[in-house]
HTML snippet that shows the backbone in 3Dmol.js (N, CA, C, O; Angstrom):
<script src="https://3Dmol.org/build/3Dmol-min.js"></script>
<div id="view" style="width:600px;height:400px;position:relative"></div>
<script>
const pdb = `
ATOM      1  N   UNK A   1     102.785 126.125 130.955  1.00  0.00           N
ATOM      2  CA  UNK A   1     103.270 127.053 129.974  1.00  0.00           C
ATOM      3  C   UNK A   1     102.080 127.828 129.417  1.00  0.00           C
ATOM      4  O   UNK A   1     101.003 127.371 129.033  1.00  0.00           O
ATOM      5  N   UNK A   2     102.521 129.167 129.453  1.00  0.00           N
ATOM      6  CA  UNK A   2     101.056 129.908 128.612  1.00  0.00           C
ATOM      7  C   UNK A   2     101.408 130.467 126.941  1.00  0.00           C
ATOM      8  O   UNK A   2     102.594 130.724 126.732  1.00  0.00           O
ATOM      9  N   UNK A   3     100.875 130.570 126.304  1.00  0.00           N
ATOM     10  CA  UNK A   3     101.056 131.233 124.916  1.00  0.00           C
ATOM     11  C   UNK A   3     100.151 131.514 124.868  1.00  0.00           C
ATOM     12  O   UNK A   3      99.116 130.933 125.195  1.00  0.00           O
ATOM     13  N   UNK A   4     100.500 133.418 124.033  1.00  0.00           N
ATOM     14  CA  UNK A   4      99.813 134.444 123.210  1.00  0.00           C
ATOM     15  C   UNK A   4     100.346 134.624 121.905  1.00  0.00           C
ATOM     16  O   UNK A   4     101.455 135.007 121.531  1.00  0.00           O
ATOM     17  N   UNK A   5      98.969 134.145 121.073  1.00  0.00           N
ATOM     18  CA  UNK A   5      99.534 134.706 119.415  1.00  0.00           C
ATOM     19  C   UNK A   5      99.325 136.208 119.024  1.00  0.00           C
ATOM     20  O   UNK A   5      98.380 136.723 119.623  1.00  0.00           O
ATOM     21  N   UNK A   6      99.977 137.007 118.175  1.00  0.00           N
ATOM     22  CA  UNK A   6      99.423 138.297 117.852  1.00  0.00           C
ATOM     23  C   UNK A   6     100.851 138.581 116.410  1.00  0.00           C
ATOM     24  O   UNK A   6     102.080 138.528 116.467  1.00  0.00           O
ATOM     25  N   UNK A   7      99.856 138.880 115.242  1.00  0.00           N
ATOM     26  CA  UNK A   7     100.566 138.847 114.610  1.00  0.00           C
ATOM     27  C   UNK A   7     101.726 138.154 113.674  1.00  0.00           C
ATOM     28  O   UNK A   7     102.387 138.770 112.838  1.00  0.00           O
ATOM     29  N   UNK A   8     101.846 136.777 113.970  1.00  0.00           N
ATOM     30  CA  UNK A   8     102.897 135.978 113.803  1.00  0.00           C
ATOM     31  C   UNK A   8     104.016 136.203 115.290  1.00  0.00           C
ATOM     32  O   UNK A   8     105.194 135.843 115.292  1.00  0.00           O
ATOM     33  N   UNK A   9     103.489 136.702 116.172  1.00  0.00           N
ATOM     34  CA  UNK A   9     105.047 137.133 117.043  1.00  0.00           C
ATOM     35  C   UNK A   9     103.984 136.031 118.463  1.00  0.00           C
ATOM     36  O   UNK A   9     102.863 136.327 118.877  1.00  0.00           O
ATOM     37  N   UNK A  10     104.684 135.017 118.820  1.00  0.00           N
ATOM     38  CA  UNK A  10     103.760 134.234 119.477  1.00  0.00           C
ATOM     39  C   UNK A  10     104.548 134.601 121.121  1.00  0.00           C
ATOM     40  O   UNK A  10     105.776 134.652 121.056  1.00  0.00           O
ATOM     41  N   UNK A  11     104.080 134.790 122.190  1.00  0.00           N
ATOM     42  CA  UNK A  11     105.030 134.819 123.140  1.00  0.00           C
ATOM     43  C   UNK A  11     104.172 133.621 124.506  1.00  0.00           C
ATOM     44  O   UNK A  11     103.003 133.369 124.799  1.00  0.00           O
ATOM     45  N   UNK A  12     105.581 133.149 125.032  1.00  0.00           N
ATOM     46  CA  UNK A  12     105.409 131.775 125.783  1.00  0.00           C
ATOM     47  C   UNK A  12     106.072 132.181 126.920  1.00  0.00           C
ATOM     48  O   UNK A  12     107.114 132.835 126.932  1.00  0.00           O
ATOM     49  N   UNK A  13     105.304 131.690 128.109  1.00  0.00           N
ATOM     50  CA  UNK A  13     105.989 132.149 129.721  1.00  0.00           C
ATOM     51  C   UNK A  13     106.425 130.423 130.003  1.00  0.00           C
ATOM     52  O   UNK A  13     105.448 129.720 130.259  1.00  0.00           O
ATOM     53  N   UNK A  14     107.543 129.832 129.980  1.00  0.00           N
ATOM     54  CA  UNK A  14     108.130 129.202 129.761  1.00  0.00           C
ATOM     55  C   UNK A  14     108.965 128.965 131.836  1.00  0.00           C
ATOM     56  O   UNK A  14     109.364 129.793 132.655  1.00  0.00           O
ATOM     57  N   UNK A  15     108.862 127.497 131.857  1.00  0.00           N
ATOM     58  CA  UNK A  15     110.274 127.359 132.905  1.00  0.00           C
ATOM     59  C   UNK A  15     111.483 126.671 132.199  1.00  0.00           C
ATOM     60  O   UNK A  15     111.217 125.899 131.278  1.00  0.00           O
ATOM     61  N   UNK A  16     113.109 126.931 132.628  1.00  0.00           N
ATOM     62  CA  UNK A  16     113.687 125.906 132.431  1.00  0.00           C
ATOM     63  C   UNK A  16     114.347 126.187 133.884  1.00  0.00           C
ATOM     64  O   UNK A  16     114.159 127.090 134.699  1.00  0.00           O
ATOM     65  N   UNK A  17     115.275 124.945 133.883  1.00  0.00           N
ATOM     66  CA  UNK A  17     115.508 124.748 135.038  1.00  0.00           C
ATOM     67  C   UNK A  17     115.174 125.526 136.558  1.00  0.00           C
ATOM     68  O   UNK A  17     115.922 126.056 137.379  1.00  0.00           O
ATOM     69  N   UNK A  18     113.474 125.295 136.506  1.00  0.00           N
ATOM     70  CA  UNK A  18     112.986 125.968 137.483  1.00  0.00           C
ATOM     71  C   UNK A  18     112.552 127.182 137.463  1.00  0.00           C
ATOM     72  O   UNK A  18     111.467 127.408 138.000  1.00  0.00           O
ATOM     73  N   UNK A  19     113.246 128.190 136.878  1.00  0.00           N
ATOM     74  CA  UNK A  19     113.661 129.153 136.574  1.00  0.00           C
ATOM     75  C   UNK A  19     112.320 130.118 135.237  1.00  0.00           C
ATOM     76  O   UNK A  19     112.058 129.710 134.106  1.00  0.00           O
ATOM     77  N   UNK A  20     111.925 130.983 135.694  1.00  0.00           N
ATOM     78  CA  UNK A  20     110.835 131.591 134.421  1.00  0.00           C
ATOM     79  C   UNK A  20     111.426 132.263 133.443  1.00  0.00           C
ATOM     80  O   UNK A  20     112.066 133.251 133.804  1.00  0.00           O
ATOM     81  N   UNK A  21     111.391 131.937 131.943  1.00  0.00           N
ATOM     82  CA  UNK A  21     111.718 132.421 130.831  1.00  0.00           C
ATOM     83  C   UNK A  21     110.454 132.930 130.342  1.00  0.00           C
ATOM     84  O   UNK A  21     109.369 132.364 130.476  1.00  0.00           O
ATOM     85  N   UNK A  22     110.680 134.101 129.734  1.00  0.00           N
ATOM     86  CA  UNK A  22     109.793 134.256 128.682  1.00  0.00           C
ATOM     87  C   UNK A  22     110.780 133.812 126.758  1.00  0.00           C
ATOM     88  O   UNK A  22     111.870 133.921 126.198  1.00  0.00           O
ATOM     89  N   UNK A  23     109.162 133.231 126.502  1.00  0.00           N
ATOM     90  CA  UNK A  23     109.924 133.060 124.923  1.00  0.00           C
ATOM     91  C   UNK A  23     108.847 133.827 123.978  1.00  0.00           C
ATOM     92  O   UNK A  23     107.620 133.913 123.943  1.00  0.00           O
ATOM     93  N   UNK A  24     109.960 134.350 123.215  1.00  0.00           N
ATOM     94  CA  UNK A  24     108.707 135.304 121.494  1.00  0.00           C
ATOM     95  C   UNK A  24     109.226 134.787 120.639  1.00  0.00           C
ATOM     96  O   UNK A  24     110.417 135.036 120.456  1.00  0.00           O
ATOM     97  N   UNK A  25     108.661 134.032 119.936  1.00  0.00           N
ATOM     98  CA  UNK A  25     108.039 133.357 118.536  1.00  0.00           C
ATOM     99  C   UNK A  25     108.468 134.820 117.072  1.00  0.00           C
ATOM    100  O   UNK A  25     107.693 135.635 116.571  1.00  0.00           O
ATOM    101  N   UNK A  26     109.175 134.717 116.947  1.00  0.00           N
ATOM    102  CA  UNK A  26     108.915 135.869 115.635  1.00  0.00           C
ATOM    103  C   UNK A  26     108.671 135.128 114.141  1.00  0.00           C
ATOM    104  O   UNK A  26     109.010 135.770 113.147  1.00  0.00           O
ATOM    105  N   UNK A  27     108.164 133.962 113.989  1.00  0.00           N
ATOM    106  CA  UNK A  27     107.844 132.906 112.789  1.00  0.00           C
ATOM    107  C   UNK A  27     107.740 134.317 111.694  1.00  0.00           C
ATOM    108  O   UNK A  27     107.579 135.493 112.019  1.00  0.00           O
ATOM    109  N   UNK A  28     107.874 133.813 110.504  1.00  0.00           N
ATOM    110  CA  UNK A  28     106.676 134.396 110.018  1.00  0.00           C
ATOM    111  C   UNK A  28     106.967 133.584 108.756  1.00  0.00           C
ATOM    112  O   UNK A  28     108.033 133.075 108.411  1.00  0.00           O
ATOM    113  N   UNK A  29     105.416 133.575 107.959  1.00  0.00           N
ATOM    114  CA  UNK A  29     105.096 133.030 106.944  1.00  0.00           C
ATOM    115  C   UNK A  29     106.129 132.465 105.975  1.00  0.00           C
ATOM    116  O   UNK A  29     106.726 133.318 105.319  1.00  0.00           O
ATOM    117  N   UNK A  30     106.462 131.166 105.754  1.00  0.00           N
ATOM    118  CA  UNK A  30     107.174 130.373 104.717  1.00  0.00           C
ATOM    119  C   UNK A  30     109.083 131.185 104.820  1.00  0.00           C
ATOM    120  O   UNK A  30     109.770 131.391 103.820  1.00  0.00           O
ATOM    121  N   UNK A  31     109.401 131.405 105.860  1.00  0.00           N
ATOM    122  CA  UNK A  31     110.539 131.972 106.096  1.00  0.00           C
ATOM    123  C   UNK A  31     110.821 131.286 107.393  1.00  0.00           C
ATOM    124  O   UNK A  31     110.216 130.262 107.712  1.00  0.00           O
ATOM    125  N   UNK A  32     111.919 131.955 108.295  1.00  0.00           N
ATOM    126  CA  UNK A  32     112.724 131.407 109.116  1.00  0.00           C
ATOM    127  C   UNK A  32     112.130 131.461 110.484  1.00  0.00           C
ATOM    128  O   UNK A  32     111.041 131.971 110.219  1.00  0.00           O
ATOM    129  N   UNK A  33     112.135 131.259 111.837  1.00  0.00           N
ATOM    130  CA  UNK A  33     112.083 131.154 112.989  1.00  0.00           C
ATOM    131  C   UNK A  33     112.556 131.748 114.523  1.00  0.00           C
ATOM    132  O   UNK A  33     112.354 131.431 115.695  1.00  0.00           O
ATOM    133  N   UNK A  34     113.284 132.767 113.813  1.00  0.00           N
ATOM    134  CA  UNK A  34     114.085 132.950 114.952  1.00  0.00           C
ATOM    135  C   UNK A  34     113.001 133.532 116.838  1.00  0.00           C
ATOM    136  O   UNK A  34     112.115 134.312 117.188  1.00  0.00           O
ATOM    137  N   UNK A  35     113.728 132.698 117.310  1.00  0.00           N
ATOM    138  CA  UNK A  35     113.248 133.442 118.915  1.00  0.00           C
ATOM    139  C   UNK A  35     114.001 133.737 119.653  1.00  0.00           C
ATOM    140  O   UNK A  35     115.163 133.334 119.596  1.00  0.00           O
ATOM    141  N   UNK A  36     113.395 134.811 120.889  1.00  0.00           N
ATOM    142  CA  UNK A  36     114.026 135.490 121.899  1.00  0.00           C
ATOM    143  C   UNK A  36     113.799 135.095 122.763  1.00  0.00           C
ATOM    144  O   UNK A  36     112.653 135.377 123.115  1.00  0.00           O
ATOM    145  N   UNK A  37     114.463 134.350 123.582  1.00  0.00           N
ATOM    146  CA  UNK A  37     114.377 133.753 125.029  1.00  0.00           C
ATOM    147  C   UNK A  37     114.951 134.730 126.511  1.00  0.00           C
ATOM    148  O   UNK A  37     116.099 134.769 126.954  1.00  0.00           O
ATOM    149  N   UNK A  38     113.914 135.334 126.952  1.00  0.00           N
ATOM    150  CA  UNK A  38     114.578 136.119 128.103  1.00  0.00           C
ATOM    151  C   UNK A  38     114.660 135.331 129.467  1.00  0.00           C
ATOM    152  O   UNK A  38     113.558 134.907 129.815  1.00  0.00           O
ATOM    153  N   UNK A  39     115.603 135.059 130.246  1.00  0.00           N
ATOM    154  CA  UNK A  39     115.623 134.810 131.223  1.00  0.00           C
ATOM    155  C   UNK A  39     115.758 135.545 132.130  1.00  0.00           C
ATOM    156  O   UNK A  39     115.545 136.731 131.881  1.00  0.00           O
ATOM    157  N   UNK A  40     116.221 135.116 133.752  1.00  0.00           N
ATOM    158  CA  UNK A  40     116.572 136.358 134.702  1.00  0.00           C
ATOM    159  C   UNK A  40     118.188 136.868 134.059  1.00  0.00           C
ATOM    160  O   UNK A  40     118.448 138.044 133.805  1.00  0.00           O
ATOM    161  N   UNK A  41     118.995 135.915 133.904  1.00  0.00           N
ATOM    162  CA  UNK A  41     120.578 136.585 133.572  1.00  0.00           C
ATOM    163  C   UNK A  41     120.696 136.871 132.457  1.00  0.00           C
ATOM    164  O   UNK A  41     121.698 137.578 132.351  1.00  0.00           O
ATOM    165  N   UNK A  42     120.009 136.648 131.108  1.00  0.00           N
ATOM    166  CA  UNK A  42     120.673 136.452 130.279  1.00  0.00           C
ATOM    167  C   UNK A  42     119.335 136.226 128.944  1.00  0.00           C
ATOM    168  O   UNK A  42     118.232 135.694 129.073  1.00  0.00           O
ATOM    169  N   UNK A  43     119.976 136.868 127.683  1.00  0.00           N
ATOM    170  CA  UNK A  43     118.946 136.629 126.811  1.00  0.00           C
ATOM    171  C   UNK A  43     119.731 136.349 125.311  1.00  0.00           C
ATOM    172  O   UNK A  43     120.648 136.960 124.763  1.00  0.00           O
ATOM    173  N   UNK A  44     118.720 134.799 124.792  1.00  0.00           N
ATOM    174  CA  UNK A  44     119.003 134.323 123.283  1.00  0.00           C
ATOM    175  C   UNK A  44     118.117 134.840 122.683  1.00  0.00           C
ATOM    176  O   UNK A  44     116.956 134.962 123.071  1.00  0.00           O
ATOM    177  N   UNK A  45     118.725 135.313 121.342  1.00  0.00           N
ATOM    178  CA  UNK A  45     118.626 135.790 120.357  1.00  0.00           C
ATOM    179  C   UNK A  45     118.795 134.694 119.062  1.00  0.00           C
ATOM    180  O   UNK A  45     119.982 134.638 118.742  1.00  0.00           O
ATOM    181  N   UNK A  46     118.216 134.098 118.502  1.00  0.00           N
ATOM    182  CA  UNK A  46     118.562 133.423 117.336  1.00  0.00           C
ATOM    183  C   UNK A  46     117.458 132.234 117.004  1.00  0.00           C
ATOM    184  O   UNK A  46     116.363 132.247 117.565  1.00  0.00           O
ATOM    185  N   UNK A  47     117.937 130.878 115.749  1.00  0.00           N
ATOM    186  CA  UNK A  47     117.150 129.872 115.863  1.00  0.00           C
ATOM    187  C   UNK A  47     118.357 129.041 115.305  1.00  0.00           C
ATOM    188  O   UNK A  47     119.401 129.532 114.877  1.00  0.00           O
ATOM    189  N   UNK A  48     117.937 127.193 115.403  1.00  0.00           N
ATOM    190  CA  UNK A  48     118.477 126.444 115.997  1.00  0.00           C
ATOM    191  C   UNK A  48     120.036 126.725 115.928  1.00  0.00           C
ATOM    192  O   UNK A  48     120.313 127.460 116.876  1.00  0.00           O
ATOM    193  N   UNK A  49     120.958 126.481 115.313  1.00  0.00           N
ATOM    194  CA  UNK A  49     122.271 126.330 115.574  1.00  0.00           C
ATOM    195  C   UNK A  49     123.081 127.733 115.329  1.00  0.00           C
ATOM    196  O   UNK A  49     124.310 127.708 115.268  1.00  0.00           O
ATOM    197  N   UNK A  50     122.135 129.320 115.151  1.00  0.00           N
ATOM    198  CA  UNK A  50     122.499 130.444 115.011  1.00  0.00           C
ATOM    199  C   UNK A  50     121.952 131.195 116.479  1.00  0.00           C
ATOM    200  O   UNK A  50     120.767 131.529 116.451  1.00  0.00           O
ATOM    201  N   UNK A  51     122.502 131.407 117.402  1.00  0.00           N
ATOM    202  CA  UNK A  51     122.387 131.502 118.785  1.00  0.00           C
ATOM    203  C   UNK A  51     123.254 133.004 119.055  1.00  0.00           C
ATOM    204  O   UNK A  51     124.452 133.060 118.779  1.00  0.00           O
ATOM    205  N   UNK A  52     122.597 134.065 119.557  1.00  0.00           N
ATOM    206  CA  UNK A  52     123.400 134.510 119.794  1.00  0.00           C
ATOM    207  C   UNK A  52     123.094 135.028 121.755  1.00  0.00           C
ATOM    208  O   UNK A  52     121.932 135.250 122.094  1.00  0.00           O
ATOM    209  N   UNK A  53     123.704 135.093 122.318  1.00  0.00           N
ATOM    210  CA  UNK A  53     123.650 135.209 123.728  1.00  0.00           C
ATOM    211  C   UNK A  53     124.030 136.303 124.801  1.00  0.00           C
ATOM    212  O   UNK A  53     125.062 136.138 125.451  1.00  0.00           O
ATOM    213  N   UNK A  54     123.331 137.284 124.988  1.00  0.00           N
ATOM    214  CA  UNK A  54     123.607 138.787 125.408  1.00  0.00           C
ATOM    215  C   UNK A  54     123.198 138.765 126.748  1.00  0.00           C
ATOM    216  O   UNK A  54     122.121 138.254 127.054  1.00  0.00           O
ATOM    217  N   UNK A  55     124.223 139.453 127.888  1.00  0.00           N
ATOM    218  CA  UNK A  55     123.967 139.685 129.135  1.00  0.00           C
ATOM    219  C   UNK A  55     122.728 140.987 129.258  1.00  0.00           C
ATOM    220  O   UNK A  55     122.353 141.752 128.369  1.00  0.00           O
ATOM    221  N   UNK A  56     122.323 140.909 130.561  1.00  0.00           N
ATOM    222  CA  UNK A  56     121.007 141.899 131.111  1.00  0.00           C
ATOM    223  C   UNK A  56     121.542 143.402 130.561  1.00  0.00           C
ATOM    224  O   UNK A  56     120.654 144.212 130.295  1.00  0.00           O
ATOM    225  N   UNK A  57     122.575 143.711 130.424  1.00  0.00           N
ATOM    226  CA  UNK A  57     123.399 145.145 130.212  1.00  0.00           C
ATOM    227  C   UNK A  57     123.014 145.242 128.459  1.00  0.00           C
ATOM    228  O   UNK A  57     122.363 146.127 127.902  1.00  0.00           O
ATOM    229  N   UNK A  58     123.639 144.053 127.855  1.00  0.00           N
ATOM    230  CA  UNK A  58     123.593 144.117 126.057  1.00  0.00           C
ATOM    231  C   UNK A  58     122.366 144.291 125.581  1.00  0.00           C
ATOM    232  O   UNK A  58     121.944 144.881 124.587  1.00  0.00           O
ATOM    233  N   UNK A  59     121.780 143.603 126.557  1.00  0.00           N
ATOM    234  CA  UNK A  59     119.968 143.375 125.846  1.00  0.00           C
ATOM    235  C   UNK A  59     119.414 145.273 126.087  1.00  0.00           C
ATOM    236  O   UNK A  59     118.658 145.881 125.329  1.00  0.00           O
ATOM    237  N   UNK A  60     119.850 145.637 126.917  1.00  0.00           N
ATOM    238  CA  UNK A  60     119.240 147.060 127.570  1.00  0.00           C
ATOM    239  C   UNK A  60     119.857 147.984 126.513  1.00  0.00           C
ATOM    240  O   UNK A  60     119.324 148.935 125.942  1.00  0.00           O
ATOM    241  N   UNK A  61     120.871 147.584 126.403  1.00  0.00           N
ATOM    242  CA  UNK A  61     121.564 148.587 125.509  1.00  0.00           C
ATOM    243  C   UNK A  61     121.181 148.430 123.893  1.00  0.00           C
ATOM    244  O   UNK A  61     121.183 149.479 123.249  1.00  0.00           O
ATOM    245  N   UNK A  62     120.877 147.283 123.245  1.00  0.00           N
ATOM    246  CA  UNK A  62     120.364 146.850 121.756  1.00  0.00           C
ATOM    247  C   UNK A  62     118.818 147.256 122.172  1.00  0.00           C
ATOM    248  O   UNK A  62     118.144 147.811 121.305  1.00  0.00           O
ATOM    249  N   UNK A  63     118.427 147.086 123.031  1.00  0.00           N
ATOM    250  CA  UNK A  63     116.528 148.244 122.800  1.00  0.00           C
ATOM    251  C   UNK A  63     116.558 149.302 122.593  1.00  0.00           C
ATOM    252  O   UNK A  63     115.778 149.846 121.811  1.00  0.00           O
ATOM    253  N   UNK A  64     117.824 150.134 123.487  1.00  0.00           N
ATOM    254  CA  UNK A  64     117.393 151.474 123.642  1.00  0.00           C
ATOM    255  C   UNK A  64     118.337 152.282 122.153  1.00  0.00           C
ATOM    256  O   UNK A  64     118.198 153.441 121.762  1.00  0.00           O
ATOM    257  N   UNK A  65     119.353 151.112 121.526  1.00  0.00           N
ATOM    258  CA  UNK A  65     119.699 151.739 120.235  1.00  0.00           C
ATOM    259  C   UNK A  65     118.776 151.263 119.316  1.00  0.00           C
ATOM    260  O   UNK A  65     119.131 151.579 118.181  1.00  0.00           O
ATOM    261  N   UNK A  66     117.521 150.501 119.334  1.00  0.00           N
ATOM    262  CA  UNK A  66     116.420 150.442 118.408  1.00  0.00           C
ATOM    263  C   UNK A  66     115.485 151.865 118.686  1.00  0.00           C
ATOM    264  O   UNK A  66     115.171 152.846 118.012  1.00  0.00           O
ATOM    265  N   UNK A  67     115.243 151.399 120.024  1.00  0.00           N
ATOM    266  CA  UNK A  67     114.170 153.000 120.246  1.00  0.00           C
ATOM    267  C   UNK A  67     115.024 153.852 119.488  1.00  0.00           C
ATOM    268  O   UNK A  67     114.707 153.940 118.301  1.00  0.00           O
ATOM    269  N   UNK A  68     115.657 154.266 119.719  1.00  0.00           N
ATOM    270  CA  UNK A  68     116.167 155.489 119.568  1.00  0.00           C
ATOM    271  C   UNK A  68     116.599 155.698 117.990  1.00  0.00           C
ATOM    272  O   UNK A  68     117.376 156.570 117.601  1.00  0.00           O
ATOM    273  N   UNK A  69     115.989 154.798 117.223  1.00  0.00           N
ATOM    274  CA  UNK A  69     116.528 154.515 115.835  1.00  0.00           C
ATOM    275  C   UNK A  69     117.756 154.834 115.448  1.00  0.00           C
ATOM    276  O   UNK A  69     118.053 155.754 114.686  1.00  0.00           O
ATOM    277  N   UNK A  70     118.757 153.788 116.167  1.00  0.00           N
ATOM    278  CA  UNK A  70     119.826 153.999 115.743  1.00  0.00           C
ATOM    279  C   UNK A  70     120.164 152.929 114.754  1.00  0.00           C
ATOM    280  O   UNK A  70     120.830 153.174 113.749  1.00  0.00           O
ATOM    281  N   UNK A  71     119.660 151.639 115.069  1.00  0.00           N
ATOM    282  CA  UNK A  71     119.288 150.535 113.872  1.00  0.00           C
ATOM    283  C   UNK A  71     118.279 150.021 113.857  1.00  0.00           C
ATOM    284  O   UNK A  71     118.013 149.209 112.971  1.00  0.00           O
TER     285      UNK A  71
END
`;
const viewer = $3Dmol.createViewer("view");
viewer.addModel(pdb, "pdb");
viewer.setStyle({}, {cartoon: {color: "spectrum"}});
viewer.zoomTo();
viewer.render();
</script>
């Protein structure tokens, strides 16, 4: 497993079942945890029992309505 810190946003090249995930750390100071787990199919969004789970299409589509400052 490798990890890079920068910022509080820590990111980890991760396997699970075989399989390469990347994980980002978004900690930040005396607050909550949440991380983004990208896999090949599929990407979590959340921390422990607040999970939320978006196909390769949702994830493409929630970046490009950030770029684009839509939220």
């Amino acid at each position: 497993m490798k990890t890079r810190a920068n910022n509080n946003i820590h990111l980890i090249a991760a396997k699970k079942g075989g399989k390469k995930m990347k994980v980002i750390n978004l900690c930040r100071d005396g607050g909550c945890c949440p991380v983004v787990k990208i896999a090949e199919e599929y990407i979590e969004i959340g921390e422990q029992d607040n999970v939320c789970v978006l196909t390769n299409a949702e994830w493409e589509t929630l970046k490009q309505k950030i770029l684009d400052k839509e939220i």
